[in-house]
MIBAPA-873776 format. One record per residue (C-alpha): z, y, x. Coordinates in pm, whole numbers, plus 50000, padded with zeros to 5 digits. Example, Ala and Ser with C-alpha at 12.3 -4.5 7.8 and 13.67 -1.06 7.14 Angstrom:
2
ZASE       w       v       u
ZASE   50780   49550   51230
ZASE   50714   49894   51367
***
This chain:
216
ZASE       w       v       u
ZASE   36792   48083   33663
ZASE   36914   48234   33367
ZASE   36894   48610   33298
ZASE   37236   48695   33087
ZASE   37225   48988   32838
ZASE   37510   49215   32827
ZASE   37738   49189   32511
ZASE   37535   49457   32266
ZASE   37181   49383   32187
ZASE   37038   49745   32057
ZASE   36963   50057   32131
ZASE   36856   50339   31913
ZASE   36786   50672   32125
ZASE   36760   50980   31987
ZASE   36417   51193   32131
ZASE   36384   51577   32040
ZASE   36049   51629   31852
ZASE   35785   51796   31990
ZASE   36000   49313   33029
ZASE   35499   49332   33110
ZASE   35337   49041   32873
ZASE   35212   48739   33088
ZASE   34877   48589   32955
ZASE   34789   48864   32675
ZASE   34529   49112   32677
ZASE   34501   49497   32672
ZASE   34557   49623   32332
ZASE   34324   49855   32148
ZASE   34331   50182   32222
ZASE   34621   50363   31944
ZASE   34608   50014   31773
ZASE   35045   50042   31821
ZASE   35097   50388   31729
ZASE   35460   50286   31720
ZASE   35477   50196   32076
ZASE   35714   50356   32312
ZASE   35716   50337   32659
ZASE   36077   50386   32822
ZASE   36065   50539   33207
ZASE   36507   50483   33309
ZASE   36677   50641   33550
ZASE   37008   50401   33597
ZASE   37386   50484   33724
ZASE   37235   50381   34058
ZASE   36961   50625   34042
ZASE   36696   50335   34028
ZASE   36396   50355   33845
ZASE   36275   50102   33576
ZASE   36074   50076   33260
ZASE   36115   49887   32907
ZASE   35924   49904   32616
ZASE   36080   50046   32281
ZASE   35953   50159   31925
ZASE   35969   50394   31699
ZASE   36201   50338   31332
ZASE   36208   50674   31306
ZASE   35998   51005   31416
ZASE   36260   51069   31669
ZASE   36449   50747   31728
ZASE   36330   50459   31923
ZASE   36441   50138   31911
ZASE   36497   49923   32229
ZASE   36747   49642   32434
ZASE   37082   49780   32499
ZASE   37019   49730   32890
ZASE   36712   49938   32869
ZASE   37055   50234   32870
ZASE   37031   50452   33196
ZASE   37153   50832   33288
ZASE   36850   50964   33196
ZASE   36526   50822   32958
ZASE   36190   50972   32921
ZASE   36021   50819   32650
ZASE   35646   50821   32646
ZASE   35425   50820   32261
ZASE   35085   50657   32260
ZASE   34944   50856   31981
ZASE   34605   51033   32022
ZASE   34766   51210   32262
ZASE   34999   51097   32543
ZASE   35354   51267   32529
ZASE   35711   51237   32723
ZASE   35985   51302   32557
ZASE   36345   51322   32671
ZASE   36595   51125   32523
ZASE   36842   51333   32357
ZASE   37151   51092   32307
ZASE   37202   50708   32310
ZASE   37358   50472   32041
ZASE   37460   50134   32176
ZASE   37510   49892   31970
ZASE   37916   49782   32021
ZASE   38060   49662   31684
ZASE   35675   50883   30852
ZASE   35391   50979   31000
ZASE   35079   50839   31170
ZASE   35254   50781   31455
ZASE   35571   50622   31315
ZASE   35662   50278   31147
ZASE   35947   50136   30983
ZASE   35933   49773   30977
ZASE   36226   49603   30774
ZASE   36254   49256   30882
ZASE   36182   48991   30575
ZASE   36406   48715   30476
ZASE   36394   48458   30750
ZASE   36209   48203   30508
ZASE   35908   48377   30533
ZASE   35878   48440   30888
ZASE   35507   48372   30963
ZASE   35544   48113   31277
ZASE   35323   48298   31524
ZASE   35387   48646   31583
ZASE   35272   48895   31859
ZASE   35469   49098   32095
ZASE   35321   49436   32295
ZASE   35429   49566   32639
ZASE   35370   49689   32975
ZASE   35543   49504   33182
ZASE   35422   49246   33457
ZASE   35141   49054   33389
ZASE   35258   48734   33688
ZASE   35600   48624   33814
ZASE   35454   48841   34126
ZASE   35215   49015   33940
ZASE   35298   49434   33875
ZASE   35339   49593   33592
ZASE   35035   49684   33388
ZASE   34940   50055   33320
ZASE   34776   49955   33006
ZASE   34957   49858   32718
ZASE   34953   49458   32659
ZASE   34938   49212   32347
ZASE   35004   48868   32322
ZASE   35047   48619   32070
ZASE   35345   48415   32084
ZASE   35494   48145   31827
ZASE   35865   48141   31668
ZASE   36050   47795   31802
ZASE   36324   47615   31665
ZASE   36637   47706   31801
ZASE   36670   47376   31992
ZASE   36389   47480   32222
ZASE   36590   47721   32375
ZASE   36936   47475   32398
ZASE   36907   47562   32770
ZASE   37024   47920   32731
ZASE   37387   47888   32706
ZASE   37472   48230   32499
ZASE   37146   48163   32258
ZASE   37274   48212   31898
ZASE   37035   48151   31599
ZASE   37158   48373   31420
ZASE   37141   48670   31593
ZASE   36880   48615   31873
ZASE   36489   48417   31821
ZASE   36346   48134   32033
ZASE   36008   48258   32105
ZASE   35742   48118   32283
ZASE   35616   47797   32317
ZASE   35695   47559   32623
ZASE   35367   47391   32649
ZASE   35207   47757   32678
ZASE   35205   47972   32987
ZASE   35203   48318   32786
ZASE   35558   48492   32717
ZASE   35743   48837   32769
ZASE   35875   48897   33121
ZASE   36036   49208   33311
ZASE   35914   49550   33178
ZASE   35885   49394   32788
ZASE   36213   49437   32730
ZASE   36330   49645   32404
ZASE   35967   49618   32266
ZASE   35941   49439   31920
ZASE   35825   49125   31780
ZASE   35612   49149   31511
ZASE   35512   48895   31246
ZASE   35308   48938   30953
ZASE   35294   49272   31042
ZASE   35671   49344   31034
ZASE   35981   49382   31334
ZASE   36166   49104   31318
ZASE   36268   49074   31665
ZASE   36293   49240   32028
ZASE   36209   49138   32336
ZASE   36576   49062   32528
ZASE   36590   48782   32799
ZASE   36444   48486   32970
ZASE   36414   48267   33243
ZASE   36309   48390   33556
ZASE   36000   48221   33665
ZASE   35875   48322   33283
ZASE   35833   47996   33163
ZASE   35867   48001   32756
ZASE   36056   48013   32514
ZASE   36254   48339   32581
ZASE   36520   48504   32412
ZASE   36458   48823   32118
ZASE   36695   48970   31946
ZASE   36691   48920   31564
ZASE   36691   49315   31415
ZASE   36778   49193   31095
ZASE   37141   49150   31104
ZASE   37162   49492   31234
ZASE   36963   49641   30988
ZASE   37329   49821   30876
ZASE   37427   49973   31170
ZASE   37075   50073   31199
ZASE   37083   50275   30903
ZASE   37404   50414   30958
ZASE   37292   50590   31246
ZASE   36994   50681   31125
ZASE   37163   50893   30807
ZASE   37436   51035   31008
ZASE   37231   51199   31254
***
């Protein structure tokens, strides 16, 4: 089974200053000061979580389906804070704490990158209440032919097939990095969590991004 994204892939949210990795292990301590963790209240008033990041010292970065009525978003910097999200931008058409990472050209994509989260850790497994690494590797887009809406050029194939380790349910809107730098986040997969799954490439909205970023 296939889990289908919803048309727009981003999320910025605005926060007023003050999918859990399978077969990874617990980061160090303030090792991803960029790290946001994303408690959502839906429409429905149910609860969920997604991971997120900081481009900005008060936007985050996440998946568009990480949206809900209300969003705390919590910093792991030295000190542990939520922070309520101010205002949402879907996508439809610096300090210690705080990285921007502009993608590079796709040529020089390093081939394994890692991805950080706290969602679950097993198909039946809970979510973790430490934050999570793992290193996963960049596929070629046939590797992920079974995902009928996968498009190369805006989404990744990540994770390999022989492997067990991959982003599942509580990852989602956390980012991708290789060689240091965001190149994707963590969108959509199968549901049993077998590898590849499906990231959203930032890169091509690297415009809108900044857009929203100078206006507000």
């Amino acid at each position: 089974k296939v889990l289908i994204p919803i048309p727009f892939a981003l999320m910025i949210m605005y926060v007023k200053p003050n999918r859990e990795i399978i077969g990874g292990t617990e980061s160090k301590p303030h090792s991803r000061p960029y790290m946001a963790y994303l408690e959502i209240v839906t429409s429905r008033e149910k609860q969920v979580a997604c991971g997120g990041f900081l481009i900005r010292s008060d936007f985050v970065l996440t998946a568009a389906h990480c949206a809900g009525r209300s969003v705390t978003v919590t910093l792991g910097a030295q000190n542990i804070q939520k922070i309520e999200v101010i205002k949402q931008f879907p996508y439809a058409n610096m300090t210690l704490m705080v990285q921007i990472l502009l993608p590079l050209p796709r040529s020089l994509f390093s081939r394994m990158c890692q991805v950080a989260g706290w969602g679950r850790t097993g198909v039946k497994e809970p979510a973790s209440s430490t934050l999570q690494e793992v290193k996963l590797r960049l596929m070629e887009p046939r590797a992920c032919s079974h995902f009928p809406a996968f498009d190369h050029n805006l989404q990744l194939c990540v994770g390999n097939p022989q492997s067990t380790k991959s982003a599942f349910k509580g990852d989602s809107g956390g980012p991708l990095l290789c060689a240091g730098v965001a190149q994707g986040i963590v969108s959509y997969g199968l549901s049993n969590a077998k590898p590849p799954a499906i990231f959203t490439r930032i890169s091509p909205y690297w415009p809108w991004i900044d857009e929203v970023l100078k206006e507000n």
